[in-house]
Each structure stands twice: as C-alpha cells, then as structure tokens.
Legacy VTK file of the C-alpha trace (Angstrom):
# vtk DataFile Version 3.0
C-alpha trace
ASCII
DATASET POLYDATA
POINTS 276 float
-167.415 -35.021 -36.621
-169.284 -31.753 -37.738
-172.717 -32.540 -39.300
-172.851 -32.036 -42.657
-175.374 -29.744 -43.943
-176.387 -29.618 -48.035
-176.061 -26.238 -50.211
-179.128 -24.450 -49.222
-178.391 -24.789 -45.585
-174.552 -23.887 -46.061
-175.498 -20.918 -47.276
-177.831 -19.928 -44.756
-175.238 -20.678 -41.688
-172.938 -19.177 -43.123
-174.987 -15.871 -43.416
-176.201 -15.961 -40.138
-172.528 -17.063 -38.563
-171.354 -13.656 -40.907
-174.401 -11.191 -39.320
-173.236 -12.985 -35.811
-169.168 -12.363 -35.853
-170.250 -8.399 -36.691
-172.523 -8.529 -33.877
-169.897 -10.199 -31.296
-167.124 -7.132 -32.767
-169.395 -4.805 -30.989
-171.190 -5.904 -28.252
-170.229 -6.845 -24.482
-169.407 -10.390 -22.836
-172.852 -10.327 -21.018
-174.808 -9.534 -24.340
-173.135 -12.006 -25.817
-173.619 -14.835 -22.662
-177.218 -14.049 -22.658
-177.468 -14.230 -26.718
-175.845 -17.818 -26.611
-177.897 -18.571 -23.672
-181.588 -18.002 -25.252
-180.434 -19.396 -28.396
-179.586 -22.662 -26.979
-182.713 -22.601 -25.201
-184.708 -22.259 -28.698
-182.928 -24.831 -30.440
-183.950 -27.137 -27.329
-187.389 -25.940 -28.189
-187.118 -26.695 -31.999
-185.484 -30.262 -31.207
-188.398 -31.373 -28.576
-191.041 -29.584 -30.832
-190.960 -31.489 -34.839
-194.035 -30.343 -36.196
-192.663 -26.545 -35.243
-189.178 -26.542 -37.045
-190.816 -28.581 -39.952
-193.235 -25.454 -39.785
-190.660 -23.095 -39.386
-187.959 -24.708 -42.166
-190.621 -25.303 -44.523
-189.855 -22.937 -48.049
-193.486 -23.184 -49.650
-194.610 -20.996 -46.147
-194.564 -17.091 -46.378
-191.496 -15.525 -44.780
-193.760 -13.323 -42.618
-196.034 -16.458 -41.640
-192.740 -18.321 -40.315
-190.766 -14.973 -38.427
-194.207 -14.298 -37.007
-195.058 -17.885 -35.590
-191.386 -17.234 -33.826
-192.369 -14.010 -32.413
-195.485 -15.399 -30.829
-193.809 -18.203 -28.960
-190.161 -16.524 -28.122
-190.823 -13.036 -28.537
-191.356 -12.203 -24.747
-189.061 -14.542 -23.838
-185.613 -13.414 -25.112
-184.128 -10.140 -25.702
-184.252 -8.290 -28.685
-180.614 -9.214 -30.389
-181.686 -12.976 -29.641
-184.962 -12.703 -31.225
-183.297 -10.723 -34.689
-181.452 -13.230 -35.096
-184.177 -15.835 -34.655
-185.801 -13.782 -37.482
-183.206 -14.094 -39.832
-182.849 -17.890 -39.128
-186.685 -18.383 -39.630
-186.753 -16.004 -43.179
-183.676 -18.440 -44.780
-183.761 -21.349 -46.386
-183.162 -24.910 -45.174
-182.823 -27.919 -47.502
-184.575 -29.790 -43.865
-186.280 -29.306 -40.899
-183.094 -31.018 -38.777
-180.492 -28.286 -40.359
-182.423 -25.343 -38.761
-182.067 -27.026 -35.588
-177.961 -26.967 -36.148
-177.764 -23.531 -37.094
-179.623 -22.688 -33.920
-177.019 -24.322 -32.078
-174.379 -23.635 -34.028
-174.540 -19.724 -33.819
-175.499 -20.376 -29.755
-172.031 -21.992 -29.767
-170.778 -19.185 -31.356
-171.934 -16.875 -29.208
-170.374 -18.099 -26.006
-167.169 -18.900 -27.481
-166.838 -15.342 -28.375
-167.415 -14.236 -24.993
-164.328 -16.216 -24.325
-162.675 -14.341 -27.297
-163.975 -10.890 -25.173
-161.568 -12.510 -22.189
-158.275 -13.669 -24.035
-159.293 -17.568 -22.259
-160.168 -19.374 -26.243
-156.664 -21.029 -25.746
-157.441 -22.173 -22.463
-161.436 -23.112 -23.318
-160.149 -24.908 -26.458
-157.192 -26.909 -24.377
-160.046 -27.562 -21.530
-162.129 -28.993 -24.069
-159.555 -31.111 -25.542
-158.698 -33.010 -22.423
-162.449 -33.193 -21.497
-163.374 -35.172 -23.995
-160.218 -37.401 -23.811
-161.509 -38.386 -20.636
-165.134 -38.950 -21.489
-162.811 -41.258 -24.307
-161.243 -42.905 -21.430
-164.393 -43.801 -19.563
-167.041 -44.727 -21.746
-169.568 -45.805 -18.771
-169.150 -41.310 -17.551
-169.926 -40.744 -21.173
-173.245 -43.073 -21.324
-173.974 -41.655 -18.351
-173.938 -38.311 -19.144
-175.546 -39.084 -22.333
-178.635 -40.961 -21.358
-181.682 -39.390 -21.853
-183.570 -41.676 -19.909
-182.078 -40.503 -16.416
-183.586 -36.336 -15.586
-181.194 -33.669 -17.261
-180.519 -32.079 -14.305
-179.701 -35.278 -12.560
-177.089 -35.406 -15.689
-176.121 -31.883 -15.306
-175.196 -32.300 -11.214
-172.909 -35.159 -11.990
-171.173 -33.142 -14.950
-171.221 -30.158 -12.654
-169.370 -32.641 -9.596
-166.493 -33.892 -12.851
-165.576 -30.271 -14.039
-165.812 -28.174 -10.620
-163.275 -25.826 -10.561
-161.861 -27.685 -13.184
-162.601 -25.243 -16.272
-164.114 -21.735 -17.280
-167.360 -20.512 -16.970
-167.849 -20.730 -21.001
-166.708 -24.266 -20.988
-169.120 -25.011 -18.177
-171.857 -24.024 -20.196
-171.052 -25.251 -23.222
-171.053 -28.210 -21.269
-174.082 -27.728 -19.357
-176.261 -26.810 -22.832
-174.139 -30.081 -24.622
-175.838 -32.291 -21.823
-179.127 -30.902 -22.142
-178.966 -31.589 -25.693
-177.389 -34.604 -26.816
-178.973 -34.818 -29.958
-177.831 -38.508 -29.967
-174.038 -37.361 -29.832
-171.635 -38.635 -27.648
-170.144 -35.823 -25.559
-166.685 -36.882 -26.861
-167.226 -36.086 -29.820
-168.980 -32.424 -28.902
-166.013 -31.939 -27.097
-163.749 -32.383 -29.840
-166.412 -30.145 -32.490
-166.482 -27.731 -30.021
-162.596 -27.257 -29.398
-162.443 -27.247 -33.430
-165.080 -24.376 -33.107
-162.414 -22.229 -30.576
-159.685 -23.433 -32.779
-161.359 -21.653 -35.908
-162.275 -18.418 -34.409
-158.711 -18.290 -33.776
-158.186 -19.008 -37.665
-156.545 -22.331 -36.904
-156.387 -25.808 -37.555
-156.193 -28.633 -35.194
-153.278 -31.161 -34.752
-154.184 -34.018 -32.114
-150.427 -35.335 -30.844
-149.607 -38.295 -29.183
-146.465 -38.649 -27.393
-145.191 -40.964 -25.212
-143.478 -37.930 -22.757
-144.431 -34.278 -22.546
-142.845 -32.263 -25.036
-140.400 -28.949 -23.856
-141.701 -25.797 -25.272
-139.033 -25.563 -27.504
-139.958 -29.002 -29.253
-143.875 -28.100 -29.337
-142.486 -24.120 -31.047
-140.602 -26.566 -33.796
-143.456 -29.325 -34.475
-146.023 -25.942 -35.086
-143.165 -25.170 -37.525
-143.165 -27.974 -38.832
-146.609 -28.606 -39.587
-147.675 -24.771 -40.272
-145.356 -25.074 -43.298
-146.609 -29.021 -44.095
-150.322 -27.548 -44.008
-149.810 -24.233 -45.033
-152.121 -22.556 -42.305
-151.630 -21.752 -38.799
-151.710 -24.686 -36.386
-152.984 -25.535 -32.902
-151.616 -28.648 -30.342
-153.493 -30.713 -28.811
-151.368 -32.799 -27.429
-152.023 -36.183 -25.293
-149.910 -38.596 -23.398
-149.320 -42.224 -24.209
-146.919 -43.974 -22.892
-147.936 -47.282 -24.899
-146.638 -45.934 -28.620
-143.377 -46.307 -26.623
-141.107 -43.304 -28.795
-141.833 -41.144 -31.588
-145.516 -38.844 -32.314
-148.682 -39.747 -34.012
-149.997 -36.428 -35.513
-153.469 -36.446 -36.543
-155.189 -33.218 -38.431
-158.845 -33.740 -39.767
-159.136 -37.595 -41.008
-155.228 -37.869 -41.915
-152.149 -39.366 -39.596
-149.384 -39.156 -40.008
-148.023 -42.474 -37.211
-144.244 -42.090 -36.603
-144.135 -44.049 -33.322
-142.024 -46.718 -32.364
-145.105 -49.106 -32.038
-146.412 -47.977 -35.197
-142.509 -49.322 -36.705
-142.462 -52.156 -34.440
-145.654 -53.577 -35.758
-144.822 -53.423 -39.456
-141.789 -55.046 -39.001
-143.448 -57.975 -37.282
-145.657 -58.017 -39.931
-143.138 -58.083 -42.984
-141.190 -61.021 -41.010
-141.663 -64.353 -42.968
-144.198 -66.591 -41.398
LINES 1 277
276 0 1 2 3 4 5 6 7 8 9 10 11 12 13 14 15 16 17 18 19 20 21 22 23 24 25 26 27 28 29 30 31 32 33 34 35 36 37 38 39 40 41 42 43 44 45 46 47 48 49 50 51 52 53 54 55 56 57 58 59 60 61 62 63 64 65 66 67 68 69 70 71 72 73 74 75 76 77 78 79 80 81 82 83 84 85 86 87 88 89 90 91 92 93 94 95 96 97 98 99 100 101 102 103 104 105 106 107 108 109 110 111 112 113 114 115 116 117 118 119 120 121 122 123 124 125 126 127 128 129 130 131 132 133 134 135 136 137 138 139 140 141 142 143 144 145 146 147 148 149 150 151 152 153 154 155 156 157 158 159 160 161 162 163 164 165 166 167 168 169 170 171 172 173 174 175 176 177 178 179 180 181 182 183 184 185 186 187 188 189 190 191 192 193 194 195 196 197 198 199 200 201 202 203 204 205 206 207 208 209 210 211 212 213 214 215 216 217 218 219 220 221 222 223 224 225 226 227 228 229 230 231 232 233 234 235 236 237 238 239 240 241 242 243 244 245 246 247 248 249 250 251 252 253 254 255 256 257 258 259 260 261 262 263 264 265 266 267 268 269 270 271 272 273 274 275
C-alpha cells in the first residue's frame, strides 16, 4: 500500500507531480530516463543521509538556505531539469523529514514510467509488474532475499538481474534495479503492486486484481471491464491471476474491497451454515 502522506506534504507532491507531467509532455525518452535516474539517486542520498533531509524538510529554515545546501552537494552532479526540480522539492513544505524522501522517489518513479508512456509499452510495464510481484508473493525466501540489506546491493541487484533477464522492459528493469537499492523496509511485492498502480494511473485507470481458476477468452475479459467500468464508474485495468484452487467462479479485488464469487468461497459458507 501507498504511504500516506499528511496535508502539507499532499500538497507539495502533488505540485511537483503537476510541474513533472508538463515537463514529460515535452521532453524526450532519454531526458526523461536520465531525470528519473538522478532523482532516484538523490532520494538514496536523502534516505542514507537523516540529518540532511531533516535539514532540507525543515520549514523554520530560509528557502534560499535549503535550495542552496542542494546545489552544493548535487549541483554538479545532475543535469539541469533534475536539479530544478530538486529546487522546487527543497523550497515546499513537508509536514516531515521522511515525506520529502517519498516525493523524491515518487516523481523518480514518475519519470521512468513516462518514458514508457513515450514508447506505447505502460500496458506491458504495468502487466510485467503485476506478475513480478505475484511471484516474489509466491516465494517469500526470493523476496527476503532480495530485500536484505545486510547482503551488498549489487550482490542483490545480480540475482534480480539473473530472475528478470529478458524477461521484461528496460523501464521495468530499472524500476526494479532502483526498488532493490532502496527498500526502504518494503517488501518488493508490495512495490511491485504500488508501482503497477502508478502505470495504471497515468493511464487514468483503476486496478482490478482477478482470480480465476482458467484463463479467460478475450471476449469474457472485454465483458468483465464492462462490467466493472459501469460498477465503478471509471475506466478499469485486469490484472488477472490463475488459481486453480478457488475451483469455478472470480474473486475481483479493486483497492481494499472483494468482491469473492468462487466456488470455494460458496463451498465454505455452506459448510459453515451446516448444523454442527
């Protein structure tokens, strides 16, 4: 699940994600690679570095005092759309330290899923992501692996790179790749499933998680987006998984509601309204 950030904060994303989608209208996959790129690289900095994002979050310090302190340590580093909108991240307000730190990586995220919007692959990147992080799901020992900041990142990044070769895109790679190096003390599950939300949203649609016992025809996946575009009232996106063990029927989940019609789901209510 997202993090949750409080009113100042919400604000201040939400400006920055605005002054980002403008940016990504106009410029070119590369600027926009690179852009994600250096901004994950400062929020690794912020994340290893406390006393510098409570310096750089902290409201009572002059807007030029915190923008400049960036300058000095980035400003040579990254290129100049990277470090404007480092600027405008430093000069807002955060209600704490840890919420500059997520917008960081938020708009980074941002960034390389809209080189994937440049391409026409978000359906693909969101689907890959999807089935990623059903299989971290599957094998919880791959996840804690992954996940273990104990063990060298790149020794974590080589074994994720060995999993997804030539398995996914380039932007799922390093979404990946940055995800590891980052954990933030988050499963990579559950990244997986925020981030295919993310490419879900820049499409301006909701997720609907499926479970099915058999694959469903085209026709029958056209007719349940029917279904629940007009049960939701917005545009909806599959994700759909295979499980043979709910025996018949779906289980549809969208944000924290089900809706369980599988057989199993039936089978187990009648057992339990049989007398004792």
């Amino acid at each position: 699940m997202a993090e949750v950030l409080q009113a100042a904060s919400r604000e201040s994303l939400a400006t920055a994600t605005d002054r980002l989608n403008a940016y990504a209208d106009s410029a070119g996959a590369a600027d926009l690679q690179r852009l994600g790129d250096e901004l994950f690289a400062i929020t690794r900095l912020l994340d290893e570095q406390r006393s510098l994002r409570r310096l750089l979050a902290d409201p009572s310090s002059p807007e030029a005092s915190r923008t400049g302190l960036l300058e000095r340590l980035v400003g040579q580093q990254v290129a100049e759309p990277t470090l404007d909108f480092a600027r405008g991240l430093a000069a807002s307000r955060w209600s704490r330290p840890g919420d500059l730190v997520s917008a960081f990586e938020a708009l980074a995220r941002q960034a390389l899923l809209a080189v994937a919007e440049k391409d026409g692959s978000l359906d693909d990147v969101e689907d890959q992501l999807f089935r990623f992080g059903r299989v971290l799901d599957r094998e919880p020992e791959l996840a804690a692996l992954l996940a273990d900041t104990t063990r060298p990142a790149d020794g974590r990044i080589a074994l994720l790179d060995r999993l997804i070769e030539g398995k996914v895109s380039p932007v799922v790679a390093g979404l990946l790749r940055h995800s590891v190096r980052l954990p933030r003390d988050r499963h990579l599950d559950v990244v997986c499933e925020e981030l295919a939300e993310l490419a879900a949203a820049r499409r301006d649609r909701s997720i609907a998680r499926v479970t099915t016992p058999v694959a469903l025809s085209p026709e029958q996946e056209q007719k349940l987006v029917d279904s629940l575009n007009r049960l939701y009232g917005r545009p909806m996106s599959l994700q759909i998984e295979l499980d043979p063990s709910i025996l018949g029927g779906l289980v549809v989940q969208v944000g924290g509601e089900v809706i369980d019609g599988s057989v199993a789901s039936k089978l187990a209510a009648a057992r339990r309204s049989l007398p004792r």
